[in-house]
C-alpha positions as CSV (number, residue, x, y, z in Angstrom):
1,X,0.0,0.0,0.0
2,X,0.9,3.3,-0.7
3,X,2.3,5.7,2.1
4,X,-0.2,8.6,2.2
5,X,2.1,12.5,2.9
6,X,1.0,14.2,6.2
7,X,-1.3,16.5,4.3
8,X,-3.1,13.5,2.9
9,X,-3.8,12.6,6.4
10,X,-4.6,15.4,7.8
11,X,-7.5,16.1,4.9
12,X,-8.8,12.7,5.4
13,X,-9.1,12.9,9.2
14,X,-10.5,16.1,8.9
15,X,-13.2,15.7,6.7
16,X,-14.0,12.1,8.1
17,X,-14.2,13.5,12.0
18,X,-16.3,16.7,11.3
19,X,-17.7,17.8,7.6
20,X,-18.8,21.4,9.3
21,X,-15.0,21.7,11.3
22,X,-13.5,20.7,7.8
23,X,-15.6,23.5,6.0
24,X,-15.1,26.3,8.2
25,X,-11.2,25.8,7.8
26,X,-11.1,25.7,4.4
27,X,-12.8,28.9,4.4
28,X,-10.8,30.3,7.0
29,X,-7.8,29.4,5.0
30,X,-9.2,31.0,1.4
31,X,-10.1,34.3,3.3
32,X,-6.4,34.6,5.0
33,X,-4.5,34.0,1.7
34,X,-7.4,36.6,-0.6
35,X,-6.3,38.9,3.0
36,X,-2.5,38.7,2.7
37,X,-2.3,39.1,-1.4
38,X,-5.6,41.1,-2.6
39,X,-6.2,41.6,-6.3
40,X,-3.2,39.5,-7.2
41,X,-3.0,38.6,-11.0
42,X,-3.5,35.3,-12.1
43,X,-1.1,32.6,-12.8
44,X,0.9,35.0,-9.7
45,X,1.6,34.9,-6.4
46,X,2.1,38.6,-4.7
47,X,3.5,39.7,-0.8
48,X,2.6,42.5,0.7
49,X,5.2,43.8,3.3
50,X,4.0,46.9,5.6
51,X,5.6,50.8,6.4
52,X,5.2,53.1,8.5
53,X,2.4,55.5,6.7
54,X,0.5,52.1,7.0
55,X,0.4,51.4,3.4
56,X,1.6,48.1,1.7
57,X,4.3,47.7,-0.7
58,X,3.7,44.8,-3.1
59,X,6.2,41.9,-4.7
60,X,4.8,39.9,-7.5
61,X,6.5,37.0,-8.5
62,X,4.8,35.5,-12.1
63,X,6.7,31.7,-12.1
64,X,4.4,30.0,-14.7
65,X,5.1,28.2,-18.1
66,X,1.7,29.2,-19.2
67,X,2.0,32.3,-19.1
68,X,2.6,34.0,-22.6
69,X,2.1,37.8,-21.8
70,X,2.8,40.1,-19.3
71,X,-0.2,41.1,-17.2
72,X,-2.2,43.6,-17.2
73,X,-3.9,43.8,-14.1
74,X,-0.7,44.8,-12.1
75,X,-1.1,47.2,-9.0
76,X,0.4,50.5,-8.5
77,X,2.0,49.7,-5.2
78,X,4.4,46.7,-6.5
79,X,7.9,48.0,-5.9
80,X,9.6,44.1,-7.0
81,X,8.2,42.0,-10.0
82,X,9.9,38.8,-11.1
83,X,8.8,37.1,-14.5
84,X,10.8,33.9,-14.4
85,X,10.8,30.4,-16.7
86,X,7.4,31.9,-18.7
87,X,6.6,32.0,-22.3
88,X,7.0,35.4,-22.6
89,X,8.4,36.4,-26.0
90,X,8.0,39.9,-26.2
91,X,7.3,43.4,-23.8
92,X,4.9,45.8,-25.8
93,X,5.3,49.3,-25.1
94,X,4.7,50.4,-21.6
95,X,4.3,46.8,-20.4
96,X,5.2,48.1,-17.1
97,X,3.8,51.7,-16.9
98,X,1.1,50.8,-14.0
99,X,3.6,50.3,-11.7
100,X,5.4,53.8,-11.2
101,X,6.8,53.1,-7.5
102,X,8.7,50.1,-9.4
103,X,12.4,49.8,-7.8
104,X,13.5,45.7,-9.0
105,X,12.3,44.4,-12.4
106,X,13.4,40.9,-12.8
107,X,13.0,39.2,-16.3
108,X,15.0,36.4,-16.2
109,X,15.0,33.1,-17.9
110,X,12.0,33.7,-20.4
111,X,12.1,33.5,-24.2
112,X,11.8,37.3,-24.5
113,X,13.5,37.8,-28.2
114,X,11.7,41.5,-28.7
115,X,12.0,44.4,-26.7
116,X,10.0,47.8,-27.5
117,X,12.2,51.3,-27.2
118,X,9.4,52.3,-24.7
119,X,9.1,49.1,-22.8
120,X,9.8,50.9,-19.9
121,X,7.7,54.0,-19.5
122,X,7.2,55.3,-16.4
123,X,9.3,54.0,-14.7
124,X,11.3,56.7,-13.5
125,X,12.1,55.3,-10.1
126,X,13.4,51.6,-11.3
127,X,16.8,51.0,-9.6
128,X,17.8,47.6,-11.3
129,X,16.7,46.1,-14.3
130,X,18.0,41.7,-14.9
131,X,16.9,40.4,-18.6
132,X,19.8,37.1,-17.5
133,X,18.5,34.0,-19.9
134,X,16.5,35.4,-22.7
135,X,16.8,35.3,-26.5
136,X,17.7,38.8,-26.9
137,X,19.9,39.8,-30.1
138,X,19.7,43.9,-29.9
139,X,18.7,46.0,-26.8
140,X,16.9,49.2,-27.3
141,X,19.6,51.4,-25.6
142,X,17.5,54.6,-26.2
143,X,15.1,52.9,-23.5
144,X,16.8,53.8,-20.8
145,X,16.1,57.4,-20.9
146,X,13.0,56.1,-19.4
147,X,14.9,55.2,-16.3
148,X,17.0,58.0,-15.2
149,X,18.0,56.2,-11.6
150,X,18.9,53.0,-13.2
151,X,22.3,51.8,-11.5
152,X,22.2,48.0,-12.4
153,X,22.1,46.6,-16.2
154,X,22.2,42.3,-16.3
155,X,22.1,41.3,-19.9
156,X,24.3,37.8,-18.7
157,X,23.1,35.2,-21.4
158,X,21.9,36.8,-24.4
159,X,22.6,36.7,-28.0
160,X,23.9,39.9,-28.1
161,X,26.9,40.5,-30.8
162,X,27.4,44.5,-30.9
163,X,27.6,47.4,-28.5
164,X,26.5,50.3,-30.6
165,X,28.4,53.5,-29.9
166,X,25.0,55.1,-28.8
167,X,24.9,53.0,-26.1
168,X,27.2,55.3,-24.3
169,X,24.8,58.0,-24.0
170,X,22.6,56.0,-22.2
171,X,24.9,54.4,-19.5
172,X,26.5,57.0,-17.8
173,X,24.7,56.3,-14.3
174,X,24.9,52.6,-14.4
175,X,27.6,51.1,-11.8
176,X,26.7,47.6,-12.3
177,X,26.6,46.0,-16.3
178,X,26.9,42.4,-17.0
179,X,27.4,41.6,-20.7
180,X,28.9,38.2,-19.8
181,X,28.1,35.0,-22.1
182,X,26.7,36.8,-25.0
183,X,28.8,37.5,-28.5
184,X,30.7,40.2,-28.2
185,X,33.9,40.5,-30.2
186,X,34.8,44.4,-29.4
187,X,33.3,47.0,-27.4
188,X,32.6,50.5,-29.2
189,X,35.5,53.3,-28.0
190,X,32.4,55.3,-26.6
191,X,32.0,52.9,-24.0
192,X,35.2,52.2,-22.9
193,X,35.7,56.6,-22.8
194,X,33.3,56.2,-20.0
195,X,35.3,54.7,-17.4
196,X,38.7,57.0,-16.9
197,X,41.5,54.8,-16.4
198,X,42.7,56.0,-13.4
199,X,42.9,55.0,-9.1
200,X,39.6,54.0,-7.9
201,X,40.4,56.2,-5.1
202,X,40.4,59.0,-6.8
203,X,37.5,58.1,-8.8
204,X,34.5,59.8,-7.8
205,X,32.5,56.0,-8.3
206,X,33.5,52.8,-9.3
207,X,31.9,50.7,-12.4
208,X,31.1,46.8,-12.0
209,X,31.2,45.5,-15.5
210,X,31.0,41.4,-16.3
211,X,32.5,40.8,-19.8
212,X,33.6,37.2,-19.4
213,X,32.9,34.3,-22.1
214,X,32.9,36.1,-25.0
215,X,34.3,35.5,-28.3
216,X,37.1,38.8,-27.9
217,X,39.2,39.7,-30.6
218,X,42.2,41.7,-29.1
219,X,43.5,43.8,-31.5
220,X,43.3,47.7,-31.6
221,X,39.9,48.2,-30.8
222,X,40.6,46.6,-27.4
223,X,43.7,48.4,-26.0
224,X,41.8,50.6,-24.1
225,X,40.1,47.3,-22.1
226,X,43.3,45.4,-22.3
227,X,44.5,48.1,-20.5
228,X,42.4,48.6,-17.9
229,X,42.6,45.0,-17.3
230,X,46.2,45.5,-16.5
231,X,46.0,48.2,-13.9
232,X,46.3,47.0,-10.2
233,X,43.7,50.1,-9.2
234,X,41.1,51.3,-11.3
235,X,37.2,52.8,-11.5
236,X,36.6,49.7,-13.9
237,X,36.0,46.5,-11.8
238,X,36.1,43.3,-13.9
239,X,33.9,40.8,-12.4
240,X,36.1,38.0,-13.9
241,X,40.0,39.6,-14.6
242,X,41.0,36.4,-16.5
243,X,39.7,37.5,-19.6
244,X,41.0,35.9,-22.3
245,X,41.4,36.5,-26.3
246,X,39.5,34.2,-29.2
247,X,41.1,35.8,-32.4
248,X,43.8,36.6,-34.1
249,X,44.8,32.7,-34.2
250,X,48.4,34.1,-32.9
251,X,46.4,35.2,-29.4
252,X,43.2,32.2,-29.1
253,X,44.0,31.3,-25.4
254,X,46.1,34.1,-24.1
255,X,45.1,36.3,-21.1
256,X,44.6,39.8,-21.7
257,X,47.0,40.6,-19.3
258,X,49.8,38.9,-21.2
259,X,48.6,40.9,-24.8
260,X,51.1,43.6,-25.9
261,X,49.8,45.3,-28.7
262,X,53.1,47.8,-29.6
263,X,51.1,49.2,-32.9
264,X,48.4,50.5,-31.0
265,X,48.2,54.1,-29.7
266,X,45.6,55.8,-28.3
267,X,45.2,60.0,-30.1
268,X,46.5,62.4,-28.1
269,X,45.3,65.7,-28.8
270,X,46.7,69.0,-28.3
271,X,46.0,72.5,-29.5
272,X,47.3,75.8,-29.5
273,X,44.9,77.7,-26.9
274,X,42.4,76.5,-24.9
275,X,40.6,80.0,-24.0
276,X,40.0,82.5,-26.6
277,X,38.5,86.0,-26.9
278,X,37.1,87.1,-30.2
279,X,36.0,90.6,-31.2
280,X,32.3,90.6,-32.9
281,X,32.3,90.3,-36.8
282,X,36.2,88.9,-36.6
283,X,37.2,86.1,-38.7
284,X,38.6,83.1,-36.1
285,X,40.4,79.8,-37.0
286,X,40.5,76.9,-34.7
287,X,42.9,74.0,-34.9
288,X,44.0,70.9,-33.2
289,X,46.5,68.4,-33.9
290,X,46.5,64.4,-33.0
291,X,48.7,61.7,-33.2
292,X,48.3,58.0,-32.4
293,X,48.4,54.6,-34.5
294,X,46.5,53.9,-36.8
295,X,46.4,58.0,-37.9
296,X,43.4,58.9,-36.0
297,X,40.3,60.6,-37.5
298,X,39.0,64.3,-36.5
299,X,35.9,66.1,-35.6
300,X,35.0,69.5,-34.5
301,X,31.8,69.2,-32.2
302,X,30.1,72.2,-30.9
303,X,28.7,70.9,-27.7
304,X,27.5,74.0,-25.8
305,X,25.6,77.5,-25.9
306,X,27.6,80.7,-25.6
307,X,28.2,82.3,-22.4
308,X,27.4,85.8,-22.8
309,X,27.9,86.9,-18.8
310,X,26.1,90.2,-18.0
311,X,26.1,91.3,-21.8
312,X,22.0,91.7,-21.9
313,X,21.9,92.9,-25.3
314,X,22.8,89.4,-26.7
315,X,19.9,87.3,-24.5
316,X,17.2,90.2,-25.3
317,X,18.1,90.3,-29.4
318,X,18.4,86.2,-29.7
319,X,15.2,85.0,-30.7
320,X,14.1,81.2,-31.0
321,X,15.1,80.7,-34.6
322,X,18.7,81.1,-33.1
323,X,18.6,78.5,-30.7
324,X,21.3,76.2,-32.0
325,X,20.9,72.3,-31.6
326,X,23.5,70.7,-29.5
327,X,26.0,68.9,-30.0
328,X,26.1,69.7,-33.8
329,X,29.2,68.5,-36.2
330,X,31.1,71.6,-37.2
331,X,32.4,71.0,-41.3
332,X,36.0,71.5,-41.3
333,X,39.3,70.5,-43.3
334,X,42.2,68.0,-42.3
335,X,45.5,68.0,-43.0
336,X,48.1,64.6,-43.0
337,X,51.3,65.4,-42.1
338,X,54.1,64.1,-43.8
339,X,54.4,61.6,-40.9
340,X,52.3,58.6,-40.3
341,X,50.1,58.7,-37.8
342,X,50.1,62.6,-37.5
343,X,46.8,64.5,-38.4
344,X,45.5,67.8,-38.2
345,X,42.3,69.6,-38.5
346,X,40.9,73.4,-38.5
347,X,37.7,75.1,-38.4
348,X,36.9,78.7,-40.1
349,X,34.8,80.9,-38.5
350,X,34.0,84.3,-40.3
351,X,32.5,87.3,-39.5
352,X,31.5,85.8,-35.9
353,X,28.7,86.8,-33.6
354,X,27.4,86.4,-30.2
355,X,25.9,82.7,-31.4
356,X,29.1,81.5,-32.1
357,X,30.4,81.8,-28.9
358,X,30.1,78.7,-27.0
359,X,32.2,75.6,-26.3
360,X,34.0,73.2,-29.2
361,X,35.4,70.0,-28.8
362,X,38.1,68.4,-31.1
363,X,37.4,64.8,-30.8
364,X,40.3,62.2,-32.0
365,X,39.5,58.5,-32.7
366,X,40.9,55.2,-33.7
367,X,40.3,51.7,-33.2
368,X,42.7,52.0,-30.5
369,X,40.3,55.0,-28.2
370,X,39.1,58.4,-28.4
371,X,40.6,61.5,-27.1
372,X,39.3,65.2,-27.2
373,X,40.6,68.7,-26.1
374,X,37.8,71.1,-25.6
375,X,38.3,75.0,-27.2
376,X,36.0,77.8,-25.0
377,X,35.3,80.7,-26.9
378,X,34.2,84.0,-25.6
379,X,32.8,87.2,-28.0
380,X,33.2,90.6,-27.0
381,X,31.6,93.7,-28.5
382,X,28.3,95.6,-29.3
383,X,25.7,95.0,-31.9
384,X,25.0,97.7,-34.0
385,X,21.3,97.6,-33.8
386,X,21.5,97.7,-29.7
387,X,24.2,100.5,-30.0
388,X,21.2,102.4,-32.4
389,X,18.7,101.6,-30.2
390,X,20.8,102.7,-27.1
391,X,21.5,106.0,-28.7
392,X,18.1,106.7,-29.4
393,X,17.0,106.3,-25.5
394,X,19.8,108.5,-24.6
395,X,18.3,110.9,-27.1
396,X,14.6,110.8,-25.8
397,X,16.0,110.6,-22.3
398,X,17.8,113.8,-22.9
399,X,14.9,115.3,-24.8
400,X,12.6,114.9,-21.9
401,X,15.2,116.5,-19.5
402,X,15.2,119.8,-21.6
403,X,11.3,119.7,-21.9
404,X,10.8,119.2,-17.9
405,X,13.5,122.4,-17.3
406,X,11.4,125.1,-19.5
407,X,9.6,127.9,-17.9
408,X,6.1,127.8,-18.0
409,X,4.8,130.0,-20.9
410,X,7.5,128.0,-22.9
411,X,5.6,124.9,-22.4
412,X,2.2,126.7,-23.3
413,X,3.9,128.0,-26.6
414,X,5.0,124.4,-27.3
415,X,1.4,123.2,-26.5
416,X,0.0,126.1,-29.1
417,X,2.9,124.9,-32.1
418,X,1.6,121.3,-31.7
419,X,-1.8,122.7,-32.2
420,X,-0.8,124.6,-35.3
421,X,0.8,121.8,-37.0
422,X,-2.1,119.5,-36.9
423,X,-0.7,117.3,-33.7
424,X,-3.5,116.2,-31.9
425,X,-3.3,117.8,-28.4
426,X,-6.6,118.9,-26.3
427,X,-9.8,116.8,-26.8
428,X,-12.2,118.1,-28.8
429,X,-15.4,119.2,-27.2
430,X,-18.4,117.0,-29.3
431,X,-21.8,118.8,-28.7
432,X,-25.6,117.0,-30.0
433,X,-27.0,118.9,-32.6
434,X,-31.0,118.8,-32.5
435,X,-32.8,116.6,-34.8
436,X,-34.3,120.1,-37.0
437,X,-31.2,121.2,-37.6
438,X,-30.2,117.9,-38.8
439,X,-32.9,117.4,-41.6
440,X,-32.0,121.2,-42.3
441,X,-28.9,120.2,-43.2
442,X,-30.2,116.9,-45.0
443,X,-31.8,119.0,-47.1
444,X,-29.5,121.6,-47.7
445,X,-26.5,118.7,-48.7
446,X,-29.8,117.1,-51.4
447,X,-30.3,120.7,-53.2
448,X,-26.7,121.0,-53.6
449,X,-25.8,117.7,-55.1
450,X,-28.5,118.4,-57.4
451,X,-26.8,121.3,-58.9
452,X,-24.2,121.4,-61.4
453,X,-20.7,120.4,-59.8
454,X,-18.3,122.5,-61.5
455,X,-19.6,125.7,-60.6
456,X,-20.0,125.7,-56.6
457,X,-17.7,125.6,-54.0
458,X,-18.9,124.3,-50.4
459,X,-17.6,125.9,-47.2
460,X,-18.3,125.0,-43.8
461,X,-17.9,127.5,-40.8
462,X,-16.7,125.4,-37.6
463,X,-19.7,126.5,-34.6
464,X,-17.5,126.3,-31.8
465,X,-15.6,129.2,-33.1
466,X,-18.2,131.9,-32.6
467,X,-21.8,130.1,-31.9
468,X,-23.3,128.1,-29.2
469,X,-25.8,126.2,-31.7
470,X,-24.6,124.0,-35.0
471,X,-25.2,126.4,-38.2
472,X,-24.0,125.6,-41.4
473,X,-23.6,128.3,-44.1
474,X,-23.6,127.5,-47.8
475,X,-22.6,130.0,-50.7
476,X,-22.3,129.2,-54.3
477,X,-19.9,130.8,-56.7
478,X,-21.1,130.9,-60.6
């Protein structure tokens, strides 16, 4: 016979000693879990943990092979959810956006293959985001502008081949990435500019980044990583330090700390003044120089707005149509040296105003890093429509001065020489005429229309001159 589990027992005994006892606990017990984990969706479990402004913060754990989308009945109060082991394949835009207090969002081990750039609306407030285990071959980097307090990243078991450059822009807050067992050959320069190599205790904070089992090919692209892998101290903390090279054939197998690449050299940058000071309308010409193997490439990048100090006449005369869009490439011309790996670059600027003051950056870049040296340019000098406008409020300033120090009867003269060249000065005095003397006049104006126009000449005598009641005289010249 088979051995029956405790539970068995206990259900048996139950429900043969007392059918009521049996069916008021199995009510209790329905009415304490619906208590602990209300509105919970299905296929879910959910906890609610207390605070101390007696509200309840919510985990929701979805651990079901059936389920094939994300919920949509998800409370507002869920600060942890974990999708695990489902047959979820894709997150549809704002998947997540009911859930705005959301810190953890766990999606590991799914089949999730597509990700929408605005999966992750609204939440502003997410602190760590775990794809580990999905089917993932591109991330939608641009997503993460969604989640400005993002400091962990996993992406550990994905399909993932390429870092795009962009991706830089995006990760600038995150301490912890893993991009361990994916595809990754190289890593873009972008990323690897955003950890300094320097001593971690000089570093302001330190990066956690997992890069192990991938397929790496240490050549140039790499020195800036091999590097850093070499370093006793640094900001950049490999989770696993023996890293270790795929390709060329000559390096399959060899550590990265034991990878000497003597043909690499990172740009180095240097130009011939840091600060300048431009007169307005001047011609100027910027120029930077760079070396490093292979001959790096050069860009001018404006990447900020001018500073124009106290000078109000600039902020008041720049309308929105000047509002410039930065960063912006700058088109300029580049000069090879004679030597190899020696480049040079300038950028004309003619007849300059206030707009193109600002900050420029002359970025260097090979496949062995990126370098830049940033040019601050200041512009000094008045417009000539603010110095015209400027002189003509020192003008009516004056003006006003002389007219406030003239003697009395000279201001009633001036009142009487407006008057007499037609410049509207006292208001006229409007009296009613009575309704007879209107139709007198009606009539008047009929009999003379009637009349033959090239022999009469109409002239009206203005009755505020000399009469207290509206009269019109008419005479007619033959």
């Amino acid at each position: 016979m088979a051995l029956l589990s405790w539970d068995s027992v206990l259900y048996v005994s139950l429900r043969a000693m007392h059918p009521v006892l049996y069916a008021d606990l199995t009510l209790c017990f329905a009415l304490v879990i619906c208590a602990q984990s209300p509105s919970c969706p299905s296929l879910c479990t959910c906890v609610l943990h207390g605070r101390s402004d007696s509200k309840g913060l919510r985990t929701v754990l979805c651990k079901n092979p059936a389920l094939t989308a994300i919920p949509t009945d998800l409370q507002s109060d869920t600060v942890k959810f974990r999708l695990e082991r489902t047959s979820v394949s894709r997150i549809f835009r704002g998947a997540f956006s009911a859930m705005p207090e959301l810190l953890y969002l766990w999606l590991t081990y799914n089949s999730i293959t597509v990700l929408h750039p605005r999966s992750f609306t609204n939440l502003s407030s997410l602190h760590e985001l775990r794809l580990d285990g999905n089917l993932l071959s591109t991330f939608p980097w641009e997503g993460l502008r969604d989640m400005p307090r993002l400091r962990t990243l996993g992406l550990h078991n994905n399909r993932l081949a390429r870092i795009p450059p962009l991706a830089a822009r995006y990760l600038g807050n995150v301490t912890y990435l893993d991009l361990s067992s994916n595809r990754l050959s190289t890593l873009p320069n972008d990323l690897t500019a955003l950890w300094p190599f320097s001593d971690a205790t000089q570093s302001q904070r330190s990066v956690v980044l997992g890069l192990q089992d991938n397929p790496w090919v240490c050549d140039c692209r790499l020195s800036t990583l091999l590097d850093i892998s070499k370093a006793p101290e640094s900001s950049l903390v490999l989770l696993d330090r023996f890293l270790t090279c795929s390709e060329p054939p000559g390096l399959a197998g060899v550590p990265f700390q034991s990878v000497e690449l003597t043909r690499c050299r990172r740009p180095y940058v240097v130009t011939s003044a840091t600060k300048i000071t431009a007169l307005l309308g001047s011609n100027v010409l910027l120029r930077c120089d760079a070396t490093g193997h292979p001959t790096p490439t050069i860009m001018w990048i404006k990447s900020a707005r001018p500073n124009l100090y106290n000078q109000a006449c600039c902020k008041q005369m720049q309308n929105s149509t000047d509002i410039e869009r930065l960063p912006g490439k700058l088109s300029g011309y580049v000069q090879e040296s004679s030597h190899v790996g020696i480049r040079w670059s300038a950028v004309s600027l003619n007849g300059i105003s206030y707009r193109d003051a600002g900050e420029y950056r002359c970025r260097a870049q090979n496949m062995a890093g990126i370098s830049e040296v940033i040019v601050r340019m200041n512009v000094v000098g008045i417009m000539a429509e603010y110095a015209n406008s400027k002189n003509l409020d020192q003008q009516q300033t004056v003006a006003k001065s002389d007219y406030s120090q003239r003697k009395p009867n000279q201001k009633s003269k001036a009142i009487r020489s407006q008057n007499m060249t037609g410049q509207p000065s006292l208001k006229k005095r409007v009296m009613k005429i009575p309704k007879a003397s209107r139709d007198k006049m009606k009539r008047d104006r009929t009999a003379v229309q009637n009349l033959p126009q090239r022999h009469f000449l109409i002239s009206s005598e203005n009755p505020l001159h000399k009469r207290q009641t509206p009269h019109v005289s008419m005479s007619i010249h033959t």
